[in-house]
C-alpha positions as a Python dict, from the first residue, in 0.01 Angstrom:
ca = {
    (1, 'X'): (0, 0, 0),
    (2, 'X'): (130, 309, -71),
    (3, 'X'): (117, 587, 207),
    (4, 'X'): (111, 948, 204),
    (5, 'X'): (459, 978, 409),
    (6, 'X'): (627, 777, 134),
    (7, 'X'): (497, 1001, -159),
    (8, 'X'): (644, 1332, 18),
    (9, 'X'): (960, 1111, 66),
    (10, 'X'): (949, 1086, -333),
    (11, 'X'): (846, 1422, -423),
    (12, 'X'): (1223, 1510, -144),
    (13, 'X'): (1437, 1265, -289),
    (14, 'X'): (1332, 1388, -686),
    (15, 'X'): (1388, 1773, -523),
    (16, 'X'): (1688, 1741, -372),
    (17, 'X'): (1860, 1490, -568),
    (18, 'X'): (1968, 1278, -292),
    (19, 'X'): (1856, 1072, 35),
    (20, 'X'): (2056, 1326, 264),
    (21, 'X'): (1967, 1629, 99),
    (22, 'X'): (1640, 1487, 139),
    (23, 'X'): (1630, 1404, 501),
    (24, 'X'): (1775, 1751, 565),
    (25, 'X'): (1479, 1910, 398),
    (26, 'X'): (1201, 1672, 580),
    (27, 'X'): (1413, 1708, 897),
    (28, 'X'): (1493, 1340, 973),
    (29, 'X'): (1767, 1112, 918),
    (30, 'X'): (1915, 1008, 621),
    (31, 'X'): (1886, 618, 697),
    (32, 'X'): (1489, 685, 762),
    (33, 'X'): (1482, 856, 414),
    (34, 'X'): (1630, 512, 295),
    (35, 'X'): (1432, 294, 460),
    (36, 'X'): (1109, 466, 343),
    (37, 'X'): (1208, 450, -39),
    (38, 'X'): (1255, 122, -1),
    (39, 'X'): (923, 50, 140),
    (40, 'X'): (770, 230, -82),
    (41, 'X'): (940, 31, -418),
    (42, 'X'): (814, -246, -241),
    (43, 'X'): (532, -183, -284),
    (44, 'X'): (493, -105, -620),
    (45, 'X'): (730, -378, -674),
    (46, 'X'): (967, -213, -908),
    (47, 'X'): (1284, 46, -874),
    (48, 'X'): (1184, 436, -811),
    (49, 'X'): (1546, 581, -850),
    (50, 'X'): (1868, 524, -1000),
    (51, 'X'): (2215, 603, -873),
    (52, 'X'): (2426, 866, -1103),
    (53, 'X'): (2718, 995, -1033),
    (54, 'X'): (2728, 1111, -661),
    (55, 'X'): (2310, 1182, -733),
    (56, 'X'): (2070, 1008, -804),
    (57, 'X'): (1786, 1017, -999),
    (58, 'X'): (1440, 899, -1094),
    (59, 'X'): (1370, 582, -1316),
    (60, 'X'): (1063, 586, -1506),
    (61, 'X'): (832, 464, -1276),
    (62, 'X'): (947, 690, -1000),
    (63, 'X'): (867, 984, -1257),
    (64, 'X'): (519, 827, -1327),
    (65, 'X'): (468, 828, -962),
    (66, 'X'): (585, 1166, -915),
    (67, 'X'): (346, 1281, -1156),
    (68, 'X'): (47, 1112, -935),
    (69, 'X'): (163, 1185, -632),
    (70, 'X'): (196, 1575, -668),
    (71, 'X'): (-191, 1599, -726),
    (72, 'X'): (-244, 1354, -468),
    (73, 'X'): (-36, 1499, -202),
    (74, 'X'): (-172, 1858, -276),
    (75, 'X'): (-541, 1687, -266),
    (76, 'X'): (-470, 1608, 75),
    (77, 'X'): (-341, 1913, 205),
    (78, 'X'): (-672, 2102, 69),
    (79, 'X'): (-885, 1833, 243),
    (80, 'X'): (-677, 1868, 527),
    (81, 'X'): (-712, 2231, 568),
    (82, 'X'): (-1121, 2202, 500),
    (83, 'X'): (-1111, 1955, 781),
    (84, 'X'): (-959, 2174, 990),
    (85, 'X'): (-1187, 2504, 911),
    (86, 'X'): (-1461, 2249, 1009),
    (87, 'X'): (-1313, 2146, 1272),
    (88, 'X'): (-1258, 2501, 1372),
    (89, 'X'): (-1605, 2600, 1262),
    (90, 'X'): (-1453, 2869, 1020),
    (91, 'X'): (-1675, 2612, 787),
    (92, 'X'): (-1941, 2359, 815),
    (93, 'X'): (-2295, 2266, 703),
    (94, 'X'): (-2608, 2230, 924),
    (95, 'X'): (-2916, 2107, 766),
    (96, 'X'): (-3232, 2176, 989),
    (97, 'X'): (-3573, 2025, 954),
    (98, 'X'): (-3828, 2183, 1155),
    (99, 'X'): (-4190, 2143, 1216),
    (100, 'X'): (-4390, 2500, 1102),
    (101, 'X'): (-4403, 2671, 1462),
    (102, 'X'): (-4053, 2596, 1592),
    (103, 'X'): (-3939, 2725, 1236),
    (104, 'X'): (-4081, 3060, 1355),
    (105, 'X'): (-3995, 3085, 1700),
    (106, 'X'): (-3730, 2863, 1784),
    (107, 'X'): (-3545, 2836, 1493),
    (108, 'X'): (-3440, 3232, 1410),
    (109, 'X'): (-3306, 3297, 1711),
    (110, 'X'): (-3055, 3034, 1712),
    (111, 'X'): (-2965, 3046, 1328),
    (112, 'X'): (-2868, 3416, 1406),
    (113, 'X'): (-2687, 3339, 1688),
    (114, 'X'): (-2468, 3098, 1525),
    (115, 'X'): (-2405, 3299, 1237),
    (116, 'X'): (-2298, 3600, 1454),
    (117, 'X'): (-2068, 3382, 1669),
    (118, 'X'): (-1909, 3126, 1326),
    (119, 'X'): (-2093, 3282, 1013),
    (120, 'X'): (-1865, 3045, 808),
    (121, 'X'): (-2108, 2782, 876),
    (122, 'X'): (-2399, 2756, 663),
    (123, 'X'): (-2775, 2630, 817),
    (124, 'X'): (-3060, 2564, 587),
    (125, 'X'): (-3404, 2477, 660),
    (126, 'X'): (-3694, 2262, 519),
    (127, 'X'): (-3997, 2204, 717),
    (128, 'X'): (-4165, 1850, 819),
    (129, 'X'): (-4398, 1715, 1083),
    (130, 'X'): (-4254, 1398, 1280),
    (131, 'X'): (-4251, 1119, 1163),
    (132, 'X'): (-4129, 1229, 850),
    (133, 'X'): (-3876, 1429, 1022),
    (134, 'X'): (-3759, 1138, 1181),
    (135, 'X'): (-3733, 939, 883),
    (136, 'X'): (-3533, 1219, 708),
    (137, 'X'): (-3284, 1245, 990),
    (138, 'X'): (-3170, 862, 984),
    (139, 'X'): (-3206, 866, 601),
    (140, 'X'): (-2936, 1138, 589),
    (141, 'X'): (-3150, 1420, 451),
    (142, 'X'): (-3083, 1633, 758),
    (143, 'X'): (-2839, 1654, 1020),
    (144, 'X'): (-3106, 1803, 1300),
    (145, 'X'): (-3431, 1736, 1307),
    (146, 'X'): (-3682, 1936, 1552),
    (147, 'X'): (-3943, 1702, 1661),
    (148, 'X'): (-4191, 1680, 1929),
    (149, 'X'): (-4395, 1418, 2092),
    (150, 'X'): (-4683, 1430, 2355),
    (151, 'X'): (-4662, 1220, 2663),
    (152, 'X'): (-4880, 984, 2725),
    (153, 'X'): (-5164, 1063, 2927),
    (154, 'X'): (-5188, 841, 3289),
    (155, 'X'): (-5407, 536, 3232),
    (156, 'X'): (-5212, 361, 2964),
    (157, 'X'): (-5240, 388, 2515),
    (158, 'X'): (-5399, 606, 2387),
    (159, 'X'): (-5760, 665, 2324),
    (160, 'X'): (-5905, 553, 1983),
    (161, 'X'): (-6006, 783, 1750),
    (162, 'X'): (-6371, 959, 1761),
    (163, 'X'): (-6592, 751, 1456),
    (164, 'X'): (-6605, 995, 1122),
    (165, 'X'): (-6935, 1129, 1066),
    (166, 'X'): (-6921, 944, 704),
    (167, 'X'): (-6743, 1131, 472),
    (168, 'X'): (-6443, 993, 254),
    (169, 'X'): (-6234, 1296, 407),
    (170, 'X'): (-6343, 1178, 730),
    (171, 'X'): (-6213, 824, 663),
    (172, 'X'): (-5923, 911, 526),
    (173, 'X'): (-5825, 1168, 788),
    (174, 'X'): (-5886, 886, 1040),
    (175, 'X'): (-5664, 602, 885),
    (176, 'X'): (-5408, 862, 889),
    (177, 'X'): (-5477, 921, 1232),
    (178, 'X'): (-5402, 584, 1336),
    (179, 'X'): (-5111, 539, 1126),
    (180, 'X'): (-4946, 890, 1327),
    (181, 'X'): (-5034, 726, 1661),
    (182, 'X'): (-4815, 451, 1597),
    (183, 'X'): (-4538, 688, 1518),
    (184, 'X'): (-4597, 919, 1765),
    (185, 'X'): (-4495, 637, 2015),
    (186, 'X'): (-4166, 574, 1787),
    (187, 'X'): (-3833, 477, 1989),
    (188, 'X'): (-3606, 770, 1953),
    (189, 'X'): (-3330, 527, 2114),
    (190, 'X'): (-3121, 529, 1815),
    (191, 'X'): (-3120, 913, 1820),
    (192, 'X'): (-2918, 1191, 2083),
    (193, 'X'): (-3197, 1393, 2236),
    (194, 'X'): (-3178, 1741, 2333),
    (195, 'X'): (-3481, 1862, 2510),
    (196, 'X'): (-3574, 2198, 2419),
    (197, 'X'): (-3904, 2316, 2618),
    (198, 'X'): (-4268, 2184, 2760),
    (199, 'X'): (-4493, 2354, 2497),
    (200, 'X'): (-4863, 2408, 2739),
    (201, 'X'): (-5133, 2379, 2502),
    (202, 'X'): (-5414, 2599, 2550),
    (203, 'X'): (-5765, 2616, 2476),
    (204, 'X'): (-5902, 2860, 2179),
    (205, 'X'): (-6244, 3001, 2229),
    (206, 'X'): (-6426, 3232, 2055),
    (207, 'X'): (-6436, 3585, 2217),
    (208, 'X'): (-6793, 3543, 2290),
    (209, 'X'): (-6802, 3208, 2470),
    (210, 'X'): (-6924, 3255, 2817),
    (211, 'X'): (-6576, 3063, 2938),
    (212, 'X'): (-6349, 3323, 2747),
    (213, 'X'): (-6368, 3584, 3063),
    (214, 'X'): (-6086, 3306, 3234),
    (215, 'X'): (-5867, 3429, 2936),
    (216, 'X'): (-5762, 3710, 3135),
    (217, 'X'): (-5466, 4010, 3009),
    (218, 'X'): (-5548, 4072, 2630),
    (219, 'X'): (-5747, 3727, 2586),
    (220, 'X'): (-5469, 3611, 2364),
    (221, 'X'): (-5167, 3449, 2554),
    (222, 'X'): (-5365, 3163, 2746),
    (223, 'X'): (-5313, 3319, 3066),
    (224, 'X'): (-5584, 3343, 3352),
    (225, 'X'): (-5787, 3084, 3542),
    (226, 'X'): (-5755, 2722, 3399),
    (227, 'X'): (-6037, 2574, 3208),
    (228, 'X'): (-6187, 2214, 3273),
    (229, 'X'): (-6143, 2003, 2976),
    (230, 'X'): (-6461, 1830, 3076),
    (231, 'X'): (-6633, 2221, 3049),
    (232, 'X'): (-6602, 2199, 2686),
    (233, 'X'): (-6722, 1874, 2652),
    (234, 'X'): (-7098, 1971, 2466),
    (235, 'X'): (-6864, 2193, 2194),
    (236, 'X'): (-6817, 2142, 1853),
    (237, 'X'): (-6413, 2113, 1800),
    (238, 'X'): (-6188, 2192, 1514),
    (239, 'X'): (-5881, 1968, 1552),
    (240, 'X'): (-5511, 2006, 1381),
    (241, 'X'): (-5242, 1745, 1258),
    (242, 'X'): (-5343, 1378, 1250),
    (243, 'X'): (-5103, 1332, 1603),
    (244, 'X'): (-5269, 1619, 1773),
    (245, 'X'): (-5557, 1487, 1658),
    (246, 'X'): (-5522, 1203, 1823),
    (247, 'X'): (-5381, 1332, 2174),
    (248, 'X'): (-5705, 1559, 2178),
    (249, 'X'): (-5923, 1257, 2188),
    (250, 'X'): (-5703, 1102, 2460),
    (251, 'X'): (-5720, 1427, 2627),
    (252, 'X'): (-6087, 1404, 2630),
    (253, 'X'): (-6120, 1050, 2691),
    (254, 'X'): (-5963, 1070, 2978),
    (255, 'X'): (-6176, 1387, 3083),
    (256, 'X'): (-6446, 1158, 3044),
    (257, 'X'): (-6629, 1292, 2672),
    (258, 'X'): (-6565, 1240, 2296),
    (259, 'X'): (-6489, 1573, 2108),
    (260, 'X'): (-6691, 1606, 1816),
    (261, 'X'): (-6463, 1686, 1570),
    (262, 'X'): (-6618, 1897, 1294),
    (263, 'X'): (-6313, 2048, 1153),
    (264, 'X'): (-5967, 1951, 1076),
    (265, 'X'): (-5704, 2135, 923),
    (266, 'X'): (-5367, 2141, 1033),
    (267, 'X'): (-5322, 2566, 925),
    (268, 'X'): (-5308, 2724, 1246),
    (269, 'X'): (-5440, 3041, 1128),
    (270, 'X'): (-5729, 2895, 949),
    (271, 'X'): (-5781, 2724, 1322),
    (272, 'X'): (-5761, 3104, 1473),
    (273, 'X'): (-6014, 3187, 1193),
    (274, 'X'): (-6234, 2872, 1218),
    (275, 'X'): (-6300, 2948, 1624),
    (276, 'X'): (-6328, 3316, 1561),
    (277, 'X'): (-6676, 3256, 1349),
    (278, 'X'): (-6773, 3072, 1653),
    (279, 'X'): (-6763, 2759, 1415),
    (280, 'X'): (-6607, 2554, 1759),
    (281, 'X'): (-6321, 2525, 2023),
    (282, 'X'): (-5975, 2433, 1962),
    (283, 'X'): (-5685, 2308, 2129),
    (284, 'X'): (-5331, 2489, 2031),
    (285, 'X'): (-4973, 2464, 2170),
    (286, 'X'): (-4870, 2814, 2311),
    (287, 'X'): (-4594, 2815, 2030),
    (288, 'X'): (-4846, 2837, 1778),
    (289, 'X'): (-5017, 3126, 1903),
    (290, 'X'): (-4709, 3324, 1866),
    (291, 'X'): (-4755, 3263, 1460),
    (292, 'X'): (-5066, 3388, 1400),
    (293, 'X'): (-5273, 3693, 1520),
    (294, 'X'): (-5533, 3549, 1757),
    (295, 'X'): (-5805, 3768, 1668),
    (296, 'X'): (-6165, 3728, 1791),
    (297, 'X'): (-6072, 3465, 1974),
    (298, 'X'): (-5923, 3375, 2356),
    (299, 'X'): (-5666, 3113, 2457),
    (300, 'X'): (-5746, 3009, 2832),
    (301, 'X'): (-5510, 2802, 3033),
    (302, 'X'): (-5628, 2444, 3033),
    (303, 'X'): (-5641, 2165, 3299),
    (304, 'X'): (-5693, 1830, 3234),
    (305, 'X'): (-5872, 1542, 3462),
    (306, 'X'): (-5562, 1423, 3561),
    (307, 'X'): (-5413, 1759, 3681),
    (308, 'X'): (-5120, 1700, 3460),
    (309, 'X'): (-5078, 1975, 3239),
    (310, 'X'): (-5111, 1971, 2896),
    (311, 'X'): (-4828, 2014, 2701),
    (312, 'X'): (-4607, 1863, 2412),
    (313, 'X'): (-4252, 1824, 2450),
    (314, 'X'): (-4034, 1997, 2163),
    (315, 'X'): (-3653, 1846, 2115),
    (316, 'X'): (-3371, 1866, 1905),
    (317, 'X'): (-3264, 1535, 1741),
    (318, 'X'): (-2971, 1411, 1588),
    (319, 'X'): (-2724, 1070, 1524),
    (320, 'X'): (-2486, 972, 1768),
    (321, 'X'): (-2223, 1055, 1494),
    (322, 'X'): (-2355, 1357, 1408),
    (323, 'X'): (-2360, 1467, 1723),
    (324, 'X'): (-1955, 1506, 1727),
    (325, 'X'): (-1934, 1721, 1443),
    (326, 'X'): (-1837, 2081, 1578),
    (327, 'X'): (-2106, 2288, 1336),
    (328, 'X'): (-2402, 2005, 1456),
    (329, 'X'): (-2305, 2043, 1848),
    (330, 'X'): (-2302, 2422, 1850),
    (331, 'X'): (-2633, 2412, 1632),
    (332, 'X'): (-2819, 2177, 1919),
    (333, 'X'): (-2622, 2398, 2184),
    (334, 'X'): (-2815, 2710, 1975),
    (335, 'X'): (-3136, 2566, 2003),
    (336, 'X'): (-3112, 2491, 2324),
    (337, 'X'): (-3022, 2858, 2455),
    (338, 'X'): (-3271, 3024, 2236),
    (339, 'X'): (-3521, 2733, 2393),
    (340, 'X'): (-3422, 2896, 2787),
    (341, 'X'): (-3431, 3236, 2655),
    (342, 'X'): (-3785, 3184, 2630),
}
């Protein structure tokens, strides 16, 4: 096999014009100059110089090898020097996937940051829902993926979905459904998890509902008195993503009512707009209502029948591998601090 070390031997010995002028320029001895020409023509299994004189120079093949080895050896010194700008994070890629509301709240923050602090390294961003995210992260589409999960409420799986009212949308939104709870309950074992924050969802009321008064403040940041889960449980309800979907129903299941699901769309401000006509109640996490202008409507603290609150837990994931590369650990470290900053 021939090595690196031998090749700058080579490129010394066809400089100089001899071993010891050689060894003087690499500054080592002239018997470890020998020794390494002679491991290298064995093993390319021919002669690489001939003695002339007091000199010496190179046979044919040496001057073949020559030829190759100066692109080679200056190949590695450019990789070596882009290693070590990565290394040094005066280079690097990050490629984020986000779900839509960390992509405009968590997401900005620590991009800039990073850039301020290394702006050789370059982030880009796509946007996916888990489990897609997921799947893009171990298929090597992405080398963070922002996630999140809800945990399971007390009393064991989770609730089946509410029967469609008959409708081929209705069908099809609830095969999906079922698929997404699987996934939600995916093993992120595999993965390095970085928790970020407890999202608290909240519930969305029209501005007129006789329970919107607990809003409290402006009616829009889901502060005030806590609302019952089992209060709402005559409404009509306008659900989001197939896996909040489905966490609603547990949430309700386990408040003792089925939500009858009228609506589903998984465009938060459509949502906002839906509960605004007074068209039904919604349940959204507090991230989301810092996307979208909550007009006519009021978020109100919930509480469910467990007394655990409500909330779904965002995180940062990544490979175990990925997780030692400078540019990917400052990214997660990023996230995390604009996460606290909160």
């Amino acid at each position: 096999m021939i090595e690196a070390r031998h090749l700058r031997v080579l490129r010394a010995v066809a400089r100089t014009g001899s071993f010891s002028a050689a060894a003087r320029e690499l500054g080592c001895t002239q018997p470890a100059i020998s020794q390494q020409m002679k491991a290298l023509e064995k093993s390319v299994d021919t002669p690489l110089v001939v003695r002339s004189g007091r000199g010496m120079q190179l046979s044919e093949a040496g001057r073949v090898l020559l030829k190759h080895a100066t692109g080679i050896l200056a190949g590695l010194s450019a990789a070596e020097e882009e290693v070590a700008a990565i290394a040094g994070l005066r280079a690097g890629r990050v490629r984020l996937v986000s779900f839509p509301t960390a992509s405009s709240t968590l997401v900005p923050p620590a991009v800039a940051r990073l850039r301020d602090s290394h702006p050789g390294v370059r982030v880009s961003l796509v946007e996916a829902e888990p489990p897609e995210s997921l799947a893009m992260l171990r298929g090597g589409e992405c080398e963070v993926a922002l996630a999140f999960r809800y945990p399971q409420a007390p009393g064991g799986a989770p609730a089946a979905p509410s029967p469609a009212h008959g409708t081929p949308r209705e069908a099809r939104a609830e095969a999906n459904l079922e698929a997404q709870q699987l996934s939600a309950g995916a093993d992120w074992s595999d993965l390095v998890v970085t928790p970020l924050l407890d999202d608290p969802l909240v519930g969305l009321l029209p501005a007129a509902h006789p329970l919107a008064g607990r809003a409290g403040g402006d009616g829009g940041n889901g502060g005030g008195s806590p609302v019952e889960l089992a209060e709402l449980a005559g409404e009509q309800w306008i659900a989001g993503c197939p896996q909040c979907r489905g966490h609603l129903v547990e949430l309700c299941a386990g408040a003792g009512f089925e939500p009858r699901i009228d609506f589903a769309t998984d465009d938060y401000p459509a949502v906002v707009g839906l509960v605004a006509a007074g068209l039904g109640v919604a349940v959204l996490p507090g991230l989301a209502l810092e996307s979208v202008r909550p007009d006519g409507v009021s978020a109100v603290p919930l509480r469910t029948a467990s007394g655990v609150p409500a909330v779904r837990q965002v995180v940062a994931l990544t490979l175990p591998d990925l997780a030692e590369v400078p540019a990917v650990s400052l990214m997660l470290e990023r996230l995390a601090g604009a996460a606290a900053g909160r």
